[in-house]
N, C-alpha and C positions, 0 to 999 in steps of 0.2 A: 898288146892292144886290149882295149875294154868290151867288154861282154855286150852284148843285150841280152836279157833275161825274161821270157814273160815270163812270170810268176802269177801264175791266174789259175781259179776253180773252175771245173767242167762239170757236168752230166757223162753219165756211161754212153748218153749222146752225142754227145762233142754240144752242147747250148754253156754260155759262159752264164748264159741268164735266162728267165723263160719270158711267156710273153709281157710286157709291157714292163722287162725290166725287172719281174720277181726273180728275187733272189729266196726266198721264204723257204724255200727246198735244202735249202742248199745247210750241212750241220754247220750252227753257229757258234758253238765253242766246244771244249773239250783239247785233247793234246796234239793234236793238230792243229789247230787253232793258233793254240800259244806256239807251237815251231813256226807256222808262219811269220806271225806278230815279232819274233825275235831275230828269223831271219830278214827282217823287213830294215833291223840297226843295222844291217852290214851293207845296204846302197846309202850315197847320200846325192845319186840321182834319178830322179823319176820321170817315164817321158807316158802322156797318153794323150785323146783325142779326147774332142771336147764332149761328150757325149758322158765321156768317163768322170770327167771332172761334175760336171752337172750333176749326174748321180747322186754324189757327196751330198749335196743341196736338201734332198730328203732327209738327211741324218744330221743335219744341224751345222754342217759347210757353210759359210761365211764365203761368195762370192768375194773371189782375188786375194784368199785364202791358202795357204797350203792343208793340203790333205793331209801331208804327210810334213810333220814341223821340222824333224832335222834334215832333209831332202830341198835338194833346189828342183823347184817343176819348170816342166815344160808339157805346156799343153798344145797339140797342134790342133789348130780350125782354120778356118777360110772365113770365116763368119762370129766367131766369139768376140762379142764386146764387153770387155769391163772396165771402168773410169778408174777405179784404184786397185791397185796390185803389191800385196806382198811385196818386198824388196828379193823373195827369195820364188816366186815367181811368175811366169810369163809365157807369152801366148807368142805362137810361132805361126807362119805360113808352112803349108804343106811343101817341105825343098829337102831332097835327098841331102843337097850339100851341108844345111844348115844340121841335122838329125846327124851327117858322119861330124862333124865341129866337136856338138852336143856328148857324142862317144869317147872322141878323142880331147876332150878336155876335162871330162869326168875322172875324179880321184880313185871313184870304184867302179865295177861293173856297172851297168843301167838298169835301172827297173821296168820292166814294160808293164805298165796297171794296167793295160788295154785303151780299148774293148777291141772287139771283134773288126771291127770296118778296118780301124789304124791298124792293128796288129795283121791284117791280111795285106792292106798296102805297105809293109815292111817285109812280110814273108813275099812275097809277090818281088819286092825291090831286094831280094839277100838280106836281110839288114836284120834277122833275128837268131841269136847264135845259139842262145839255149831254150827248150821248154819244161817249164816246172811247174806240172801239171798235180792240183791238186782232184784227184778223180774223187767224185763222190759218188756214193754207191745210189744213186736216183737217176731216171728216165723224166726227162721234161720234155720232147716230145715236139718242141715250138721255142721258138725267141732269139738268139743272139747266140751266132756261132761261134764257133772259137777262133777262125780266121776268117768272119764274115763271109762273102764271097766270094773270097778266093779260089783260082783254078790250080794253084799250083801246086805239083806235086814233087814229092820228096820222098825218101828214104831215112829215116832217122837210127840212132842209136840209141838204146838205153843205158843209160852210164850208173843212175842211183836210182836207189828203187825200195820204201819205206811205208809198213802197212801199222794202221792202226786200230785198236778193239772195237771202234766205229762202224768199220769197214770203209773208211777213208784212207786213200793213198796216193804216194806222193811219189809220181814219175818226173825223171830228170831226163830229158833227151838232149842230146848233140843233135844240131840242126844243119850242121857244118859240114 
């Protein structure tokens, strides 16, 4: 069975972002950078909230666009409207059922781009198998948790674990 994967940067916080959405803290390139960027060829599916997709929009996203070109999206909202859509994708209502379909029809493991709100009501519903956690060595103090607010607790494993001359690194846990 297919994976979920969030594949998301943190704060030594646990903030995936700071307030209103700054990501400016966060190291923007170097070799972590690029292992991300390369591991990012090995999904060809992406699932996030629509919060996450908007985001994009700052950086030159094309509204009913993929973010990610060889990845089929799935973005879930209650409320996102867009009149033309990517053939590759699509805006989902918030349904456990539809999100296990999504898993189980996926060629590869899932991407979970986030954010925080989505990725808590998945950790909260079981639905998130791995964390691959790119810690970054900064405090932001404020903004956008890594599982929103979520109450739920867990016990994790560490499986892989990857440091670089940054002081960026890269946790893999078992969520399972």
């Amino acid at each position: 069975m297919n994976k979920v994967i969030y594949y998301v940067a943190s704060s030594l916080d646990g903030f995936i972002s700071g307030e209103n959405g700054d990501i400016s803290k966060f190291l923007p390139h170097g070799d972590a950078v690029e292992k991300y960027q390369a591991d990012l060829l090995d999904f060809k599916t992406v699932i996030m909230g629509r919060k996450t997709y908007e985001f994009g929009f700052q950086y030159g996203l094309e509204p009913g666009q993929p973010a990610y070109p060889h990845m089929e999206h799935y973005i879930f909202s209650e409320t996102m409207q867009i009149k033309e859509l990517a053939k590759t994708v699509h805006i989902e209502k918030m349904s456990l059922k539809r999100i296990k379909e999504i898993i189980a029809a996926s060629p590869t493991d899932v991407y979970l781009c986030g954010g925080g709100k989505f990725a808590g009501w998945l950790l909260d519903n079981g639905l998130i198998d791995q964390l691959k956690l790119k810690l970054n060595p900064i405090v932001l103090s404020e903004g956008v948790r890594l599982f929103g607010d979520s109450k739920t607790t867990l016990v994790s494993t560490l499986i892989e674990k990857e440091s670089f001359d940054s002081g960026l690194q890269f946790l893999t846990y078992d969520l399972r």
